[in-house]
ZAMARGU-4260 file (C-alpha; in steps of 0.2 Angstrom, whole numbers, plus 5000, padded with zeros to 4 digits):
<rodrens>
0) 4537/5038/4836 | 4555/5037/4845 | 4568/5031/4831 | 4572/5016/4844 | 4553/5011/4843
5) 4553/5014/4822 | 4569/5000/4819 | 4563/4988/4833 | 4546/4989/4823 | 4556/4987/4806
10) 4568/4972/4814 | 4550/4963/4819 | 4541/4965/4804 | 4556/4957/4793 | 4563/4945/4804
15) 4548/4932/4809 | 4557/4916/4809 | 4544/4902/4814 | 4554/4885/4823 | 4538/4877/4823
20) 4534/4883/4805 | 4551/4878/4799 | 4552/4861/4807 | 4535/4857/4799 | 4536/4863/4781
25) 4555/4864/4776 | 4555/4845/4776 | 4540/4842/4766 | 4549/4857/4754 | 4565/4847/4755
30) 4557/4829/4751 | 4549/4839/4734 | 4567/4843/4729 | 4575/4828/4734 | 4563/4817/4722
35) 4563/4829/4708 | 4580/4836/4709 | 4588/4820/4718 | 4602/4833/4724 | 4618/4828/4735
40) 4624/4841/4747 | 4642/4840/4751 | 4654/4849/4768 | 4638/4855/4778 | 4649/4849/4794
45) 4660/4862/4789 | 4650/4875/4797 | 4652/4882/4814 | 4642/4875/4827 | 4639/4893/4835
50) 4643/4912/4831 | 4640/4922/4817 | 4644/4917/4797 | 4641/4921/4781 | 4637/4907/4768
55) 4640/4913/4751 | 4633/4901/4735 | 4630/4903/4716 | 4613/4905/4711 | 4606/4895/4698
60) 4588/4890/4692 | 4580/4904/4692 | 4566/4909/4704 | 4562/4891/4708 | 4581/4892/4717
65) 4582/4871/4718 | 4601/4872/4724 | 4596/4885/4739 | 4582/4873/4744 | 4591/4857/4745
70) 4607/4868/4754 | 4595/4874/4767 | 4586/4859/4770 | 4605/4850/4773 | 4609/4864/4785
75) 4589/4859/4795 | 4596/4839/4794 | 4613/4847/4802 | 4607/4860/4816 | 4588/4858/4818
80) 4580/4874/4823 | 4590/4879/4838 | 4604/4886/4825 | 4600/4902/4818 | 4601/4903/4799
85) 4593/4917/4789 | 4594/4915/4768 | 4591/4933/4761 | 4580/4932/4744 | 4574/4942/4728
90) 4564/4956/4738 | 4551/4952/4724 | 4546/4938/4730 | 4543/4947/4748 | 4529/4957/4736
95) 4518/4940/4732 | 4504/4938/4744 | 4505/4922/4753 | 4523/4917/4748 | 4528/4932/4755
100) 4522/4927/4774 | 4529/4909/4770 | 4547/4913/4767 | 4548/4923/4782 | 4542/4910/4794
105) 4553/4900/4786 | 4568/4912/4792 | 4570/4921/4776 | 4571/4940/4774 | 4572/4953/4760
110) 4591/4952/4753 | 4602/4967/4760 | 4616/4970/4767 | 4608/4978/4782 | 4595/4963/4785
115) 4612/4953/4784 | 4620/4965/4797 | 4605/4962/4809 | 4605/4943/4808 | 4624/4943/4812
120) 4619/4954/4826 | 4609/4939/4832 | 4623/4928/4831 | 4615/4917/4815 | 4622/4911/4799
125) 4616/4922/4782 | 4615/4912/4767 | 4617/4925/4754 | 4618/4923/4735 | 4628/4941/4729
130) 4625/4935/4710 | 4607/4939/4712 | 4593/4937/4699 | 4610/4941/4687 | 4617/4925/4690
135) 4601/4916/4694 | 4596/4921/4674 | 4613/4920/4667 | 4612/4913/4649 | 4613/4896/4645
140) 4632/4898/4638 | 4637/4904/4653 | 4628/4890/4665 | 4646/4884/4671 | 4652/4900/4678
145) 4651/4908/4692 | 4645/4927/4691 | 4643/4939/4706 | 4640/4954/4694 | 4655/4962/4704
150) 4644/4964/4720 | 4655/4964/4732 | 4646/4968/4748 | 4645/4955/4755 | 4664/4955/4757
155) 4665/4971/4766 | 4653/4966/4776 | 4665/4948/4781 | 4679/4962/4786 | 4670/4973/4793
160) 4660/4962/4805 | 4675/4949/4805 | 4663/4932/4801 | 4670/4922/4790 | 4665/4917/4773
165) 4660/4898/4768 | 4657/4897/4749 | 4646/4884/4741 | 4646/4878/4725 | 4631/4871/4714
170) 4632/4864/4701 | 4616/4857/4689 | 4603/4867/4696 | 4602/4880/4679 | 4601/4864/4667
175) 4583/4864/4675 | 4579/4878/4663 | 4588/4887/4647 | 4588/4904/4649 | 4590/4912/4632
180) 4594/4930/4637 | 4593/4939/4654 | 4583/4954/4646 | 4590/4970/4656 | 4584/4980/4641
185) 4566/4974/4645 | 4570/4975/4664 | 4575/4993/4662 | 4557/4999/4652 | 4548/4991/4664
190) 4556/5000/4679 | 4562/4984/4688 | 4574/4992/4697 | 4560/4997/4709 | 4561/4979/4716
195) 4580/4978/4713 | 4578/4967/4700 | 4590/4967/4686 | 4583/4957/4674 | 4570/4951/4663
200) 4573/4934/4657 | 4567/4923/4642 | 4569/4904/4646 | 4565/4891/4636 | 4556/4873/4647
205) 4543/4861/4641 | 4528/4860/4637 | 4525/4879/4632 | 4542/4882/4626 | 4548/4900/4630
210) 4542/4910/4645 | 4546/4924/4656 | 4558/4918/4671 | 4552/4902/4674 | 4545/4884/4662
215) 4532/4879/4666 | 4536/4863/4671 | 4556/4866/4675 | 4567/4851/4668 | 4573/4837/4681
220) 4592/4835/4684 | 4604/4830/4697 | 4612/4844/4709 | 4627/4845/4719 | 4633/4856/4732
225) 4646/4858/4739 | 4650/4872/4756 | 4672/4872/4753 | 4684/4877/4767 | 4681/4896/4774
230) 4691/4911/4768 | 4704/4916/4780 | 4703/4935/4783 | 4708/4936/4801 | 4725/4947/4797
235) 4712/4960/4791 | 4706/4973/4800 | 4688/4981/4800 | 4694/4997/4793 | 4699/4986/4776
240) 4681/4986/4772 | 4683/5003/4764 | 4699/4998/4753 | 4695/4994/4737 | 4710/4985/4735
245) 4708/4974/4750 | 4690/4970/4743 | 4694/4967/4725 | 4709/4955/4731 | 4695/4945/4745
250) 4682/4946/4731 | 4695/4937/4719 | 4700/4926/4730 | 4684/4918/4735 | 4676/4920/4715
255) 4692/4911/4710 | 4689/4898/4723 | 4673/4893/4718 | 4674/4894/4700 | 4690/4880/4702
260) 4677/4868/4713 | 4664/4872/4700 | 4677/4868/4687 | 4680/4850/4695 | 4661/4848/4697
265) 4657/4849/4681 | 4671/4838/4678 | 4664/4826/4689 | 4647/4827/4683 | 4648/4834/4666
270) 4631/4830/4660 | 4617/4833/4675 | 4600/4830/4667 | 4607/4812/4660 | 4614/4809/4679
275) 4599/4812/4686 | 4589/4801/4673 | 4601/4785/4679 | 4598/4787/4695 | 4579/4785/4693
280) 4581/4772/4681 | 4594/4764/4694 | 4581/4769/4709 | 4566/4760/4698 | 4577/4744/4695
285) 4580/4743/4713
</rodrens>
């Protein structure tokens, strides 16, 4: 087999984004989040209407990923499924029958920052997470701050490709669960690394108490999320992408960004699980 025919059959066996599919079940997805979760998404109009971008959010909640839900569910409301987006995810979960086929008709593929470079190629938005399943299990202590685990690929590939970078900042998904410890110990004995994973997580969620990665039954609180104003990189050039200087500054710059709008948020909203109660209470009174 030619190499050409090898990456075409690659690029088709990751990328199998389903318009009809999408249309049909991200909404009934989004409604489950929207009652349980009842989250508010915030600057969606800031994205472009056309052309390549990369979306980079916080991860929070753990595998259940409420925030990433409700954010792509209010970019389906804002461009329907004309508008190319593709959110990379844990590869693990590309090695559960079933989920696996689901998430890529929904246009989700393996996270890397080749997959990204592909969907780029295609002119879509890439809504990434760098923290990974690092900051998707960060301890409860640390719920309030945002940790990429200094993964900074996904800022050379913003110089590189010259797209620009939209944060988004959640804030209340990880008081759905407390994570106890992130268990990289664990992770390591168990050769986890195998699916890029990083951790092995204790959380603690009614009714079983503590647990592996997720509660069985995760707790209900009040999201926000909010996509902020792109990071202006234009006076870069592509060959910046391999200065570590240039990418420690742009990775500062936009990890300093978010962590003041998550800062505020929490500020604005300092406890989410008692928001979230008032608001079914107000919902029932109505």
């Amino acid at each position: 087999m030619a190499q050409q025919d090898r990456d075409d059959s690659a690029f088709a066996s990751v990328f199998q984004r389903d318009p009809a599919f999408l249309a049909e079940q991200l909404p009934r997805i989004d409604r489950a989040i929207r009652t349980y979760f009842t989250p508010e998404v915030r600057g969606v109009e800031r994205l472009p209407d056309e052309g390549p971008f990369l979306l980079a959010a916080n991860h929070s909640g753990g595998l259940l990923m409420p925030d990433a839900w409700a954010l792509a569910g209010a970019m389906l409301d804002r461009f329907g499924t004309d508008r190319l987006v593709h959110p990379l995810m844990f590869d693990l979960l590309f090695q559960v029958p079933g989920i696996a086929d689901t998430l890529r008709r929904l246009g989700a593929v393996p996270a890397s920052m080749r997959n990204a470079g592909h969907a780029l190629d295609l002119g879509a938005g890439v809504l990434l997470y760098p923290g990974g399943d690092w900051e998707a299990y960060r301890p409860w202590t640390d719920r309030n701050r945002i940790d990429f685990h200094h993964h900074t690929g996904f800022v050379r590939l913003a110089l590189r490709r010259g797209v620009p970078i939209y944060p988004a900042v959640s804030h209340g998904s990880h008081h759905s669960l407390i994570v106890l410890n992130r268990g990289e110990r664990v992770a390591k004995l168990l050769h986890l690394d195998h699916f890029r994973a990083e951790v092995f997580p204790l959380v603690l969620g009614p009714p079983l108490g503590v647990m592996p990665f997720v509660p069985l039954v995760p707790i209900p609180t009040k999201i926000i999320v909010e996509v902020l104003e792109p990071m202006d990189w234009s006076s870069h050039r592509a060959e910046s992408a391999d200065d570590p200087d240039i990418v420690q500054s742009c990775y500062d710059e936009v990890t300093a960004a978010m962590q003041a709008a998550l800062d505020r948020l929490v500020d604005e909203m300092p406890h989410p699980r008692l928001a979230r109660l008032l608001g079914a209470a107000g919902r029932h009174g109505r």
